[in-house]
Structures are given as structure tokens and as C-alpha cells.
C-alpha positions as CSV (number, residue, x, y, z in Angstrom):
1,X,0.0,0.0,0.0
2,X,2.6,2.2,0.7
3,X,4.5,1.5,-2.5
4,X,1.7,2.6,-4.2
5,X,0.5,5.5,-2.9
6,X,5.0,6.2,-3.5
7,X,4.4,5.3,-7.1
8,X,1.3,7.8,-7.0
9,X,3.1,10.6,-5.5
10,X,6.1,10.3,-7.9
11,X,3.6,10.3,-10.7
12,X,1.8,14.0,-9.7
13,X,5.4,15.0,-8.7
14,X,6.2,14.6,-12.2
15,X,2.9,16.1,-13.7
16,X,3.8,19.5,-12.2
17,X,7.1,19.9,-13.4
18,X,5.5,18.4,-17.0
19,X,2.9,21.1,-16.3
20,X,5.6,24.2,-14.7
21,X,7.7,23.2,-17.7
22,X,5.1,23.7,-20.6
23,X,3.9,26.8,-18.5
24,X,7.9,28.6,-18.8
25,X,7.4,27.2,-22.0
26,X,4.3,29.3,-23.1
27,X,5.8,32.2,-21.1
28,X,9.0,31.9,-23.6
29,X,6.8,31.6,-26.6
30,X,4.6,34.5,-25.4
31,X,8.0,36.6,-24.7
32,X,9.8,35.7,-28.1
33,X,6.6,36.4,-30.6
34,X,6.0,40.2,-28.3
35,X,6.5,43.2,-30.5
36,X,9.2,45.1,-30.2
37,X,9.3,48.6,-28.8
38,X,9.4,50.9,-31.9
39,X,12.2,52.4,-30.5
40,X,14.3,49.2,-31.3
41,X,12.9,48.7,-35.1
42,X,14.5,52.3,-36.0
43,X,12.4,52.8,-38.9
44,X,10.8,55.8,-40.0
45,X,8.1,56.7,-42.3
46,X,8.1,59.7,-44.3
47,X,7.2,62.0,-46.8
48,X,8.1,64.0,-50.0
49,X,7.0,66.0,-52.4
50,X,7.0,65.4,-55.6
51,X,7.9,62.0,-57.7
52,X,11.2,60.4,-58.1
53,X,12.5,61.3,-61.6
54,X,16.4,59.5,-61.7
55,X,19.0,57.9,-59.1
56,X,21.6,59.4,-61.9
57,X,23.9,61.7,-60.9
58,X,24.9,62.6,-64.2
59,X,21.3,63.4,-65.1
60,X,19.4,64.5,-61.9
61,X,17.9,68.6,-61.6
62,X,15.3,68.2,-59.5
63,X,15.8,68.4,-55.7
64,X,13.8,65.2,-54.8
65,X,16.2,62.7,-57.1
66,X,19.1,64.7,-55.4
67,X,17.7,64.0,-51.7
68,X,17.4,60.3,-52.9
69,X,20.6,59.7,-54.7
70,X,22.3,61.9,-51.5
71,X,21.1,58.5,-49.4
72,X,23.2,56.1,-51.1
73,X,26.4,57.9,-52.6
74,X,28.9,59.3,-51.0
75,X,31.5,61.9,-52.2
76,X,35.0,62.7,-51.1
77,X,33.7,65.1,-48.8
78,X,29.9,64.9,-47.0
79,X,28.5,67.3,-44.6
80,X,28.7,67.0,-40.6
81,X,26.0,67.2,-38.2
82,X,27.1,71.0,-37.9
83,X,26.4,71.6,-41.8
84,X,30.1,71.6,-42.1
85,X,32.2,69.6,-44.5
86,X,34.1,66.5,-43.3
87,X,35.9,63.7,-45.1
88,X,33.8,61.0,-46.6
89,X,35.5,58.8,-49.4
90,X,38.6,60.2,-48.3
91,X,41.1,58.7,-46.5
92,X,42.2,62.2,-45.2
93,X,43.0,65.5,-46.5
94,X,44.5,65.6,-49.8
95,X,47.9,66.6,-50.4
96,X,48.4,69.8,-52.9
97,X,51.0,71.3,-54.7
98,X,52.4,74.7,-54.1
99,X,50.2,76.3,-56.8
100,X,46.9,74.8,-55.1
101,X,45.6,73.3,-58.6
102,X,46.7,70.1,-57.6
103,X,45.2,67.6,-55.3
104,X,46.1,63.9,-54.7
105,X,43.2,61.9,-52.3
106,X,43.7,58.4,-51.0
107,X,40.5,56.6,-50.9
108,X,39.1,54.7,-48.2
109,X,38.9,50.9,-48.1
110,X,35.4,50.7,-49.2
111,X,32.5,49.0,-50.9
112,X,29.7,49.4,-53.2
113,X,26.4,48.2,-52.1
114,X,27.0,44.8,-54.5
115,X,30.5,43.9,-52.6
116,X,32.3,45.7,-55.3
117,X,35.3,47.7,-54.3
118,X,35.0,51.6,-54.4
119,X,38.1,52.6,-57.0
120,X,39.3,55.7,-57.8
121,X,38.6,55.0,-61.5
122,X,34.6,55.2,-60.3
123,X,35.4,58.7,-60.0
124,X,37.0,59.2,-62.9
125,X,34.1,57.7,-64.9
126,X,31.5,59.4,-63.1
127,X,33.2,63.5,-63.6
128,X,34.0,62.3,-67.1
129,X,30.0,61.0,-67.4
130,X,29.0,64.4,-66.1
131,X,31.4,66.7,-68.7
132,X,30.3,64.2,-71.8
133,X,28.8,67.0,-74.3
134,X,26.9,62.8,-75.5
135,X,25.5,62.9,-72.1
136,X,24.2,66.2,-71.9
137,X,24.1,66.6,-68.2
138,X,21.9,69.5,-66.4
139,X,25.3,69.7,-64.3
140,X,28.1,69.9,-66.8
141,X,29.4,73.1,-66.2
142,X,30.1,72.1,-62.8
143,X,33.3,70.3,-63.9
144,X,34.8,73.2,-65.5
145,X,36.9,73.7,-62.2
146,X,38.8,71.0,-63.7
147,X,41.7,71.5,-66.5
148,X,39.9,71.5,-69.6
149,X,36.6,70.8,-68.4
150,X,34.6,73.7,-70.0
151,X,36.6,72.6,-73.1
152,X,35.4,69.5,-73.2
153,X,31.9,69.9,-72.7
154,X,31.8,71.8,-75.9
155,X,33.5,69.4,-77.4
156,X,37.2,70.8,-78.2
157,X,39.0,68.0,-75.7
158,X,38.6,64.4,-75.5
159,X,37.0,63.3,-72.1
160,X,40.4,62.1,-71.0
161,X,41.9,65.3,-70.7
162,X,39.9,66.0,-68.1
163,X,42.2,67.0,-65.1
164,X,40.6,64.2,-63.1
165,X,43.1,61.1,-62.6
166,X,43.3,57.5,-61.2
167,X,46.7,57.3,-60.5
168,X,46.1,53.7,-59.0
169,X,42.7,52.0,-57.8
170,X,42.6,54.2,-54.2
171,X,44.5,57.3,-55.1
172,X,42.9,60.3,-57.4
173,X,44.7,63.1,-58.7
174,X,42.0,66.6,-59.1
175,X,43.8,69.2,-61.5
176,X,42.2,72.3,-61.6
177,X,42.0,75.2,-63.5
178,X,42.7,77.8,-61.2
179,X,43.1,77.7,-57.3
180,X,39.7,77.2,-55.7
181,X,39.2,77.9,-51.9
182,X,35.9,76.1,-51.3
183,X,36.7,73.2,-53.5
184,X,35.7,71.2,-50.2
185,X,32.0,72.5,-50.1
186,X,31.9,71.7,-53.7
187,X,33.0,67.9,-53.5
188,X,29.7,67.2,-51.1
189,X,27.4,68.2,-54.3
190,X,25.3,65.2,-56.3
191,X,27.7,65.9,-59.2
192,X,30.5,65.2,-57.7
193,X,29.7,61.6,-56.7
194,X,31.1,58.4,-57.7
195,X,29.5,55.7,-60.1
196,X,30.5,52.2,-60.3
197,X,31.8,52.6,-63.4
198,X,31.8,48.2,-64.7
199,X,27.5,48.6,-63.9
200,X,26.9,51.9,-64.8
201,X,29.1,51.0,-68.5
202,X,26.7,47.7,-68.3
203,X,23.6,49.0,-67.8
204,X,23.9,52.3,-69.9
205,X,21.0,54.2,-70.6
206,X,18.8,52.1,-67.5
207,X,21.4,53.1,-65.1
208,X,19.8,54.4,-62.4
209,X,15.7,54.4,-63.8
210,X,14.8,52.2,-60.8
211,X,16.0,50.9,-58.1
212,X,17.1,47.5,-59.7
213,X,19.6,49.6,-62.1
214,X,21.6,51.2,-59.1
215,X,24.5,50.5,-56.7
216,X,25.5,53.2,-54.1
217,X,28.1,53.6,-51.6
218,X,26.6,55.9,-49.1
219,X,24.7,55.1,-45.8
220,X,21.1,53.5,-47.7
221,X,20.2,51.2,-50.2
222,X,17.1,52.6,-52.2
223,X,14.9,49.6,-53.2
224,X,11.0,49.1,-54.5
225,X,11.3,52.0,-57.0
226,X,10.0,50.8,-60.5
227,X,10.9,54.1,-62.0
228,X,7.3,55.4,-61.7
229,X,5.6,54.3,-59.2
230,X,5.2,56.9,-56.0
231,X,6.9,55.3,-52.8
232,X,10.1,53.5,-52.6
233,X,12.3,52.4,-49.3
234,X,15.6,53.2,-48.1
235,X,17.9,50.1,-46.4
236,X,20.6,50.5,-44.7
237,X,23.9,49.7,-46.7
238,X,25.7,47.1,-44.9
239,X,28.9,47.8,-46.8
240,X,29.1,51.2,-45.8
241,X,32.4,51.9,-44.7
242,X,30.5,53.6,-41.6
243,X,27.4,52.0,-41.2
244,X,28.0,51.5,-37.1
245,X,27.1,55.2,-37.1
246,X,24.0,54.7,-39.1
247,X,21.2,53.7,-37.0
248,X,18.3,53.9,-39.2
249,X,17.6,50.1,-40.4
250,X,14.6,51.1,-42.6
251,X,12.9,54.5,-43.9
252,X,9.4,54.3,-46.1
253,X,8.9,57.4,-48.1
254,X,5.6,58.0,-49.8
255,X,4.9,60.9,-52.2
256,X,2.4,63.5,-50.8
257,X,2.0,65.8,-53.6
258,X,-0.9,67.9,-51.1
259,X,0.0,68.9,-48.0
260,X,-3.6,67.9,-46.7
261,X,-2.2,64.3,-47.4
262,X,0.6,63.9,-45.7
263,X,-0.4,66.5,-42.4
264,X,-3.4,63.6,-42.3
265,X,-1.0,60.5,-42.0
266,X,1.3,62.7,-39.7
267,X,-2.2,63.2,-37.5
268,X,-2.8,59.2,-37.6
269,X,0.3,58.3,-36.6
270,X,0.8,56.9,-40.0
271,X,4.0,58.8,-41.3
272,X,7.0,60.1,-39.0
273,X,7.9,63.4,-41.0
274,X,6.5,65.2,-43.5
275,X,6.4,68.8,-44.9
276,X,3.9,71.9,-44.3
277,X,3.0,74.6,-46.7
278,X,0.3,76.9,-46.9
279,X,-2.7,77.1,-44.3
280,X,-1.5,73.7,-42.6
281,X,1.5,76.4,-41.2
282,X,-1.4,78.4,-39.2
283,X,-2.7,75.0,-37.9
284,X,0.6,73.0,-36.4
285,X,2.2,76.6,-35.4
286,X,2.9,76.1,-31.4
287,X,2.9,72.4,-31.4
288,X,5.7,70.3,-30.0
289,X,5.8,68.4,-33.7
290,X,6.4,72.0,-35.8
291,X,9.7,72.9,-36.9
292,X,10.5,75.7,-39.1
293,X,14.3,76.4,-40.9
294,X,15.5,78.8,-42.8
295,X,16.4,77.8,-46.4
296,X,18.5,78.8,-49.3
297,X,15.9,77.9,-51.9
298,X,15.1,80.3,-54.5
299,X,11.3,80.1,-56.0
300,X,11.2,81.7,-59.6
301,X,9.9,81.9,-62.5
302,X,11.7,81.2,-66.1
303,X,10.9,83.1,-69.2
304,X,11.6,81.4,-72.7
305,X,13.8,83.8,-73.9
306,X,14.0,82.1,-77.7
307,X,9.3,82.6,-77.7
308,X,8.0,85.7,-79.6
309,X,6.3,86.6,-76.5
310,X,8.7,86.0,-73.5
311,X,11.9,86.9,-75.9
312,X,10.8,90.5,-75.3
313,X,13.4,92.1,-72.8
314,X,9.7,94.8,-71.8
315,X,7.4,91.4,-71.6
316,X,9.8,89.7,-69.2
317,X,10.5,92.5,-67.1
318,X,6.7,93.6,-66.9
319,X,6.1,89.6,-65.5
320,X,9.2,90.4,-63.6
321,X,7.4,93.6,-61.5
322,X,3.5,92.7,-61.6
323,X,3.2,90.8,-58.8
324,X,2.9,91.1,-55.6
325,X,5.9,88.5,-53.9
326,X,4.4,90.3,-50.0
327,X,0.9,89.1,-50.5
328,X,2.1,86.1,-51.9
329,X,4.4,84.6,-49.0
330,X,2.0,86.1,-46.7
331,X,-1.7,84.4,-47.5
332,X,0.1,81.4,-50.4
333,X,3.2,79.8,-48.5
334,X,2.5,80.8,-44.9
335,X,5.5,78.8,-44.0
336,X,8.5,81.5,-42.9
337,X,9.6,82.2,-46.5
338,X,10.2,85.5,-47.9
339,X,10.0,87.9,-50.2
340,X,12.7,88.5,-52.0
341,X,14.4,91.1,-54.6
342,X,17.2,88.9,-56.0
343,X,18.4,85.5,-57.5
344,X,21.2,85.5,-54.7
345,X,19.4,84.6,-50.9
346,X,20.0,86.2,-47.9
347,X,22.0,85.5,-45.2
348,X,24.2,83.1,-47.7
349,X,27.4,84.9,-48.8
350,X,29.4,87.8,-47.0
351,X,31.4,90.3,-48.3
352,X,34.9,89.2,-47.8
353,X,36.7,92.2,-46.3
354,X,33.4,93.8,-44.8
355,X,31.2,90.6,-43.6
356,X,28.2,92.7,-45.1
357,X,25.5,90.4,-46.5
358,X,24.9,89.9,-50.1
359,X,21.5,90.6,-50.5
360,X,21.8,93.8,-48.3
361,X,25.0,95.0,-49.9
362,X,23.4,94.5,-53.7
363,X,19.7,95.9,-52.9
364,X,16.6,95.4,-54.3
365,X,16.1,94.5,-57.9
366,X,12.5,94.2,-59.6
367,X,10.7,95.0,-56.3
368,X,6.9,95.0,-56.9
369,X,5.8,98.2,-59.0
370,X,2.5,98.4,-60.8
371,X,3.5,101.6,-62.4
372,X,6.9,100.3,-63.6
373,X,5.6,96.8,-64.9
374,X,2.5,98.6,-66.9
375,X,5.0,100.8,-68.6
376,X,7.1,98.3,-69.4
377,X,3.8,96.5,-70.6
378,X,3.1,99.1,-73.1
379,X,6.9,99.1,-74.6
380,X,6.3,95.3,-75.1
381,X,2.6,95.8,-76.4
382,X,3.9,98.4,-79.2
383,X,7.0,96.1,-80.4
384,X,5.0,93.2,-80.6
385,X,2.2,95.1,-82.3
386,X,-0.8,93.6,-80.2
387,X,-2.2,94.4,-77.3
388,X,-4.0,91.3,-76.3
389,X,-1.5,88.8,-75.5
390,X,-1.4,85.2,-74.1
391,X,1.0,83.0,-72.1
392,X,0.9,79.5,-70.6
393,X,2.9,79.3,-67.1
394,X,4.0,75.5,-66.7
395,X,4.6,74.5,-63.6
396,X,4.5,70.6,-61.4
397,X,1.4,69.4,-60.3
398,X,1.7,69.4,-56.4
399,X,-0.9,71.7,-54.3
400,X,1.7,74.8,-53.6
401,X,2.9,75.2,-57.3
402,X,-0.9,75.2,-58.7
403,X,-1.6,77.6,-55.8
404,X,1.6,79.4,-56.7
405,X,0.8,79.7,-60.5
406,X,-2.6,80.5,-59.6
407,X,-1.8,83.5,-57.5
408,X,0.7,84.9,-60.5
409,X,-2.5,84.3,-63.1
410,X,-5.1,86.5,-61.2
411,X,-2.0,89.2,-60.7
412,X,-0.9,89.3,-64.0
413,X,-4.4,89.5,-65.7
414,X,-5.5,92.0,-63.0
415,X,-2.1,94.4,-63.4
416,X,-1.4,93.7,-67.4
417,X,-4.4,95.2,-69.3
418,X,-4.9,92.5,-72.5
419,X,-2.8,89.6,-70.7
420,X,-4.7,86.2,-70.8
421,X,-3.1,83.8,-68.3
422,X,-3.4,79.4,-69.3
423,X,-1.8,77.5,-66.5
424,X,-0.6,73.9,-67.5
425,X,-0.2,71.8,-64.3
426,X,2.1,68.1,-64.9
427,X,3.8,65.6,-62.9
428,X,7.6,67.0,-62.2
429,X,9.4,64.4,-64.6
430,X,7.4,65.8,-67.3
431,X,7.4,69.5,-66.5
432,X,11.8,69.1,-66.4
433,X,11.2,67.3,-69.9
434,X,9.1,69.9,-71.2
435,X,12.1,72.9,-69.6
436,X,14.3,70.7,-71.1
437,X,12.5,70.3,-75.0
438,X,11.9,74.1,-74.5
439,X,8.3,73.7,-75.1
440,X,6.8,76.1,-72.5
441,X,6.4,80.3,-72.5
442,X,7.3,80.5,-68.7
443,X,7.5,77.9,-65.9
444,X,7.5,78.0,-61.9
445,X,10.4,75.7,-60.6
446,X,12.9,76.6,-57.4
447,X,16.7,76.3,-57.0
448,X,19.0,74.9,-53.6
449,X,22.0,75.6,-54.2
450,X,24.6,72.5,-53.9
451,X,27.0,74.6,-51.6
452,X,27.6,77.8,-50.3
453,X,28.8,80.6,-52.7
454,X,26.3,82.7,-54.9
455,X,28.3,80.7,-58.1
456,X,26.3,78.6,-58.0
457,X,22.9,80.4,-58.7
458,X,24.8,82.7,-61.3
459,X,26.3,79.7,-63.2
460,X,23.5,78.5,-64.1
461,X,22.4,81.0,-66.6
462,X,26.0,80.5,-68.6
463,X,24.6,80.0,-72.0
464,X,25.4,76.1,-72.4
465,X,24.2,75.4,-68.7
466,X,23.0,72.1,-68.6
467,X,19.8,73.8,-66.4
468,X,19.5,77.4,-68.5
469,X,16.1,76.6,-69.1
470,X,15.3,80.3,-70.2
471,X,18.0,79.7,-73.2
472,X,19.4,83.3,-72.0
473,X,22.4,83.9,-73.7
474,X,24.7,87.2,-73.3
475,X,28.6,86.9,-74.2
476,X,29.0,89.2,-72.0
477,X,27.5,87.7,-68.7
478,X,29.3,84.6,-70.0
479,X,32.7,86.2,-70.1
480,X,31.9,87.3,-66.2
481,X,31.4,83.6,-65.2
482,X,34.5,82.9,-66.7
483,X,36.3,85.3,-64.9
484,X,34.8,84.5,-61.5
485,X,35.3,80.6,-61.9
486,X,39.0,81.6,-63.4
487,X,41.4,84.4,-62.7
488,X,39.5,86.4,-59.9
489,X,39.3,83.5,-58.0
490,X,41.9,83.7,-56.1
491,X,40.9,87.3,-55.8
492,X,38.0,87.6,-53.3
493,X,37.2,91.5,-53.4
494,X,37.0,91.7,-57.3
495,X,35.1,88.4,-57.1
496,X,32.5,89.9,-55.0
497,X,32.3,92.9,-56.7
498,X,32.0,91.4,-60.4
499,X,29.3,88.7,-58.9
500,X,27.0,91.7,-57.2
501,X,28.0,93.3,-61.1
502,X,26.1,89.9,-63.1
503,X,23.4,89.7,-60.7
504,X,22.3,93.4,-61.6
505,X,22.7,92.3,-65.3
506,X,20.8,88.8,-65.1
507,X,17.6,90.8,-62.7
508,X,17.1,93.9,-63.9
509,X,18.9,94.1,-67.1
510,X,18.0,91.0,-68.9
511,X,15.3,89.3,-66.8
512,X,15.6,85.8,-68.5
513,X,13.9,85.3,-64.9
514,X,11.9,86.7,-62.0
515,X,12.5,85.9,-58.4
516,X,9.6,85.3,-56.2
517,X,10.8,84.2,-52.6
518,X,13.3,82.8,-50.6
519,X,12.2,79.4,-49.2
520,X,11.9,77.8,-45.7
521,X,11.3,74.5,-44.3
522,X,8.2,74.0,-42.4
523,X,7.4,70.5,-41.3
524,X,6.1,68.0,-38.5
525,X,8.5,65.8,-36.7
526,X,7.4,63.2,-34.1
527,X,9.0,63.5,-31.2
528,X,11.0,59.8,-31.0
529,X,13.1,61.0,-33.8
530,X,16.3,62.3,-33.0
531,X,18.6,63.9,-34.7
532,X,17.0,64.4,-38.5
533,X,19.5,66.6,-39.9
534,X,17.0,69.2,-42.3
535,X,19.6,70.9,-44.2
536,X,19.8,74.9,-45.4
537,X,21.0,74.4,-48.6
538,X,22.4,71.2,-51.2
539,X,19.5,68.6,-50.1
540,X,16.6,68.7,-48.3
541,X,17.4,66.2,-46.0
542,X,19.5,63.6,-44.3
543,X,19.0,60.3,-42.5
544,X,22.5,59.5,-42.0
545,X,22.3,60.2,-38.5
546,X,18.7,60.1,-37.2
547,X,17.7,57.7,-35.0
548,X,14.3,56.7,-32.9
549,X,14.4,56.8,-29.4
């Protein structure tokens, strides 16, 4: 009896650690299928503007395909958390010669996002891609710091005379033109990135129209981008050389064309970021989530000067003056951007002996004047021989730039008597292909700057720059370019002046455009992320250091 009621015992005793056991089991089960804290999936959601257009370098205008290819390519130099530059690609400061035109960088061991080594040859291809008069590149001129450069991209050198050198597969050799003091702050702009050169030759014109046709070498992978479609994904880039500083694993984006859109999928909890224009400003002012920074965007609009209409000097000034640029950052953008009398933003460039700013220093040029802009009307009515006119303003198809064009119509056909305003509204790709075919009158687009010297709005209007929309041309204002890029750069007070000097002629002279605003950043951040670096000129924005917390 007693041996059984042993056995018995033993028996229960072994149900209730067969029972405790499959109870920790559960528990583990339970713990090791629990979500995660969102703080330790570091993934974001975000927003952008417009539509993707190319991951090219070579090829890109548009500041959304130069925020995305700026997340997977790295250049010699990028920019620090501080908006400074710091060494990227290179391996540390380059050495120069005594003249200061020529500089020798060593590479860093590093890898493209296929396991392929980053060579200094990649370089080589991709300036050489970019100064290719067969390529055609919105960024061409850009290479002209480099000897023979602006020779070659009118074709009167061969591509490799391009001062641009791989002397062996981690060392390249930059000659330049003339000395150049912020060549560092140049080096972090889209042009100036590398392309694996053995993909890039294989895949030819597909290289980089989705995200299948594309390696990078920066901190992201971009991937589910069929070339049209409006969302794609950044990854982080394993082979980064310093991806144990990225902490972002994963970053949706999704294209909010109207504001309503994406301040609605901020409001649900359903995006992390996105941008605010408009009456959306009044709404989130005073909130923990709005943010508001200064920019160095430009918002314009570009006359075609080679038109019967807009290739009158009194037709494009009239445009220039007849609106009201007060009224219009006031009840349009509503965001902290400005009105402004000049292509050149303020609070960019100082004078170099007096630290006086720019803008301040050069004044005010095509302010809004009725009076002025209806007499320069009447010039341009009695060369053309008509007094009823029309014009077509082209312009992207997101909610600000129809409310923008919109605005300029009931201005213009209130404040020039016999002006009939069409608007034509497209998707962005098609809008830069239409600038680029020269099949418009007038269009409303912006400008960032890639770095930080008024050059670089000025350049543009060059008469074979790859973005000179307007098809201005003036041997003169070319000649000035010249001279800034070339002799007085290493001269900093005749630089100034003769910069202040092309400005006046390109505003109020010419008027192959007319400036609008100066653009800020308005947008709603959720409070987990840390560390979104929102930048004030180059591109928009940079994940390379945000993180969720």
C-alpha cells in the first residue's frame, strides 16, 4: 500500500514539473513572438513632395532625385552634423602642390552596395560622365573647375583630358583650372559623386531608372522603386564603410504631392515626417511636432527667352514687376519664407573684407511696381504690335505650385491690361522634360544651391548650362562667369564685386527670370526622432544620422 501510494506521488510529482515546464514554455513563446518597442525597429516613415525622376547623378535637376541619390552615394567630402564639411571617401585631406591646382586623395577601403570595391577609377568615370557633351548633363558646367573641363563639354577636348586622374585603384589626382578655396564644399554636391563605373558601363542608358539599375556607396540602399511608381524604401547599406554610425535600419517614403495628405498620415500616426505649406502652417504653429528652418531655396519663375512673346526684354521685365511677392508669401506659402528682390538669398554669402550680406549689400532688384511693370507693358505691347497677349505658365502638379501659378494668373491679368493667363499643371518628370525640350512660354520651378557661394545660382544662366532653361544667352554675362570661376578666384574683393556686377545684369537688365521668394522648411516631426538633420542648402534632407528613441 505504501508502495503505491510512493508510485502515485512520484507520478503528480512529475505532472507539475510536466505542467511548470510547458507553463515557462508558453511564457518563452509569449515573450519571443511580443512586438518590439518601436524604439528598437529604428524605422521611419516619411514624406516627400513630388515623384522620383532618376537615381543618376549625371542626369538628376530636380531636388527630390538629389535628396534620394544623396542617401546612397557618398562623395570625397559629405556634410557634418554642424552643416560643415568632413571627409567622406577620403582617406584624409588631400595633399596639394604649391600652386593649389593640384590635389592627390587616397580613398578609403570601401565598398559598393553589390560587394564591389569603391576605386578611384569610379570617379574618374563618373566627372568624365557628367562633362560628356553625349551625355548632356543638367550639371556639366560644374566640372569646369577641372583643366579642360569647360573645353570639353563643348567638345574641343577628349573626355580624358579632363584634369581628373586615377593614379592607381585608391588614389585620385584633381587638377584644376585655377586655385579654388571652397573646393571642399563643392566635392559634397550630387555631381561630384562616384559611379560604379563596370555597372553603370553595363547597364547604360537604364542606369539608375529604378532601383534595380543602381548601386551606391553611401549610408542607404534605395529599393521598391519601378521608375514610376510613387513610394520606394531606403535600407541600410551594410557595406558602408561607416554604417556602425548609421542607426536607421529602414525609412518608407511615400509621395504626398498635397499637404492635406501627408499632415493627415502625420495626424494618424501613420507617417514620422513630412512637410507643411500653406494654411496647414497656421494650424501646427505652437505644437511640440512644428519645426520651421531657414532655407536657401530660390522660388522663380523662367521666361523662354527664344518665344516671340517672353523673348521680349519689356514682356519679361513687366512679368518680372507685376506681382505682388508680400501678398504672396504672406496668405500662399504661410511657411516662414520671404520675399525677395534677388536671384542671390539672404543670409548666404558675406562680403569678404566687410562681412556685409549679399542681398543687403546689392539691394533690391524688380521689387513689386505696378506703375513700372504697366510701362514696361506698353513698350512690349507696341514692339510686338498687339495688345491682347497670351501665355501658358507651366509649372509641377503638387498643391503649392498650382496655388503658386494661380496667385501669379489673377495678378498678372489684374495688373497687365490685355494679358490672358493658361496654366498647365504636370507631374515633375514631365514638366523638367518639357524645360528641357523648351516647349513652354514661362514655368514656376525653385533652385538649392549644392554649396555655399552665390556661383552657383549665377552659373547657371551660362549660356550652355545644362539647367539654362530660359535659353538666355549674353557673351557678356558669360565672359563674367568665366572670370569668376577663373582668374579672380583667387581674388575675393573683385570676385564679390563682379558677382554683385552679373546679378544686376541677369535681374534687372535681362530678366531671363523673375524671383519670387526665398524658401523655408516648415514640417512636422514626431518627437521619437532624433537627430533628422533638415539641411539649409544642397539637399533637403539627411537620414544618416537620425535615429528613434
Amino acid at each position: 500500500m505504501k508502495k503505491k501510494f510512493w508510485i502515485i506521488g512520484v507520478l503528480i510529482a512529475l505532472l507539475l514539473v510536466i505542467v511548470g515546464c510547458a507553463s515557462e514554455q508558453k511564457k518563452s513563446q509569449e515573450t519571443s513572438i511580443k512586438q518590439p518597442e518601436k524604439k528598437d525597429i529604428q524605422e521611419l516613415t516619411v514624406t516627400t513632395s513630388n515623384e522620383l525622376a532618376t537615381l543618376d547623378s549625371a542626369l538628376y535637376s530636380d531636388v527630390i532625385s538629389s535628396d534620394a541619390i544623396g542617401q546612397i552615394f557618398e562623395g570625397l567630402y559629405r556634410i557634418d552634423q554642424d552643416n560643415n564639411t568632413e571627409l567622406g571617401m577620403a582617406e584624409s585631406e588631400p595633399s596639394v602642390n604649391d600652386a593649389k591646382t593640384v590635389y592627390t586623395f587616397k580613398l578609403k577601403e570601401a565598398k559598393w552596395s553589390n560587394g564591389d570595391d569603391v576605386k578611384a577609377s569610379d570617379f574618374v568615370y563618373a566627372f568624365q560622365k557628367v562633362v560628356d557633351p553625349a551625355t548632356a548633363s543638367p550639371s556639366a558646367n560644374q566640372m569646369d573647375i577641372f583643366k579642360n573641363g569647360a573645353l570639353i563639354r563643348v567638345g574641343e577636348k577628349e573626355l580624358s583630358d579632363l584634369g581628373v586622374k586615377a593614379l592607381d585603384t585608391k588614389t585620385i589626382e584633381l587638377t584644376l583650372e585655377t586655385p579654388i578655396p571652397y573646393l571642399a564644399k563643392m566635392l559634397t554636391g550630387t555631381p561630384f559623386f562616384p559611379q560604379n563605373e563596370i555597372l553603370a558601363k553595363k547597364l547604360g542608358e537604364k542606369y539608375g531608372t529604378n532601383s534595380s539599375n543602381i548601386v551606391g556607396n553611401g549610408p542607404f540602399e534605395l529599393t521598391d522603386w519601378s521608375g514610376t511608381n510613387l513610394n520606394w524604401t531606403y535600407q541600410k547599406n551594410q557595406t558602408y564603410w561607416d554604417q556602425k554610425n548609421v542607426q536607421l535600419k529602414k525609412i518608407n517614403v511615400e509621395v504626398a504631392k498635397e499637404t492635406s495628405t501627408g499632415a493627415n498620415l502625420f495626424d494618424g500616426d501613420q507617417v514620422d515626417y513630412t512637410g507643411l505649406t500653406d494654411e496647414f502652417i497656421q494650424k501646427y504653429q505652437g505644437a511640440n511636432s512644428y519645426h520651421e528652418q531657414p532655407k536657401a531655396l530660390i522660388g522663380y519663375l523662367g521666361f523662354n527667352t527664344t518665344r516671340k512673346v517672353t523673348g521680349n526684354v519689356h514682356v519679361r521685365r513687366a512679368l518680372a514687376l507685376a506681382f505682388d511677392k508680400k501678398a504672396y508669401t504672406e496668405s500662399i506659402l504661410i511657411d516662414g519664407s520671404k520675399p525677395i528682390d534677388g536671384f542671390i538669398p539672404s543670409d548666404f554669402a558675406k562680403n569678404p573684407a566687410s562681412n556685409e550680406d549679399f542681398r543687403k549689400e546689392n539691394g533690391s532688384l524688380m521689387s513689386y511696381d505696378v506703375k513700372k511693370a504697366q510701362n514696361e507693358w506698353k513698350l512690349a505691347q507696341a514692339e510686338l504690335g498687339d495688345t491682347d497677349l497670351t501665355l501658358e505658365i507651366l509649372s509641377s502638379d503638387t498643391g503649392s505650385a498650382k496655388k503658386t501659378v494661380e496667385f501669379l494668373q489673377a495678378q498678372y491679368e489684374t495688373n497687365l491690361p490685355g494679358l490672358k493667363i493658361k496654366l498647365k499643371n504636370v507631374p515633375l518628370k514631365n514638366r523638367l522634360d518639357l524645360n528641357r525640350s523648351g516647349d513652354f512660354d514661362m514655368f514656376f520651378g525653385t533652385w538649392t544651391p549644392d554649396y555655399q557661394d552665390p556661383i552657383n545660382f549665377l552659373e547657371i544662366y551660362q549660356s550652355n548650362g545644362g539647367i539654362n532653361f530660359s535659353n538666355y544667352h549674353n557673351n557678356v554675362y558669360d565672359e563674367g562667369i568665366n572670370e569668376i570661376k577663373g582668374e579672380l578666384a583667387t581674388k575675393p574683393q573683385e570676385r564679390w564685386t563682379k558677382m554683385m556686377q552679373l546679378e544686376k545684369q541677369l535681374i534687372e537688365q535681362d530678366a531671363p527670370i523673375a524671383v519670387i521668394y526665398q524658401g523655408a522648411q516648415a514640417y512636422l516631426l514626431s518627437s521619437k526622432v532624433k537627430q533628422l538633420q533638415v539641411l539649409p542648402f544642397g539637399r533637403t534632407v539627411s537620414y544618416r544620422l537620425t535615429f528613434v528613441q
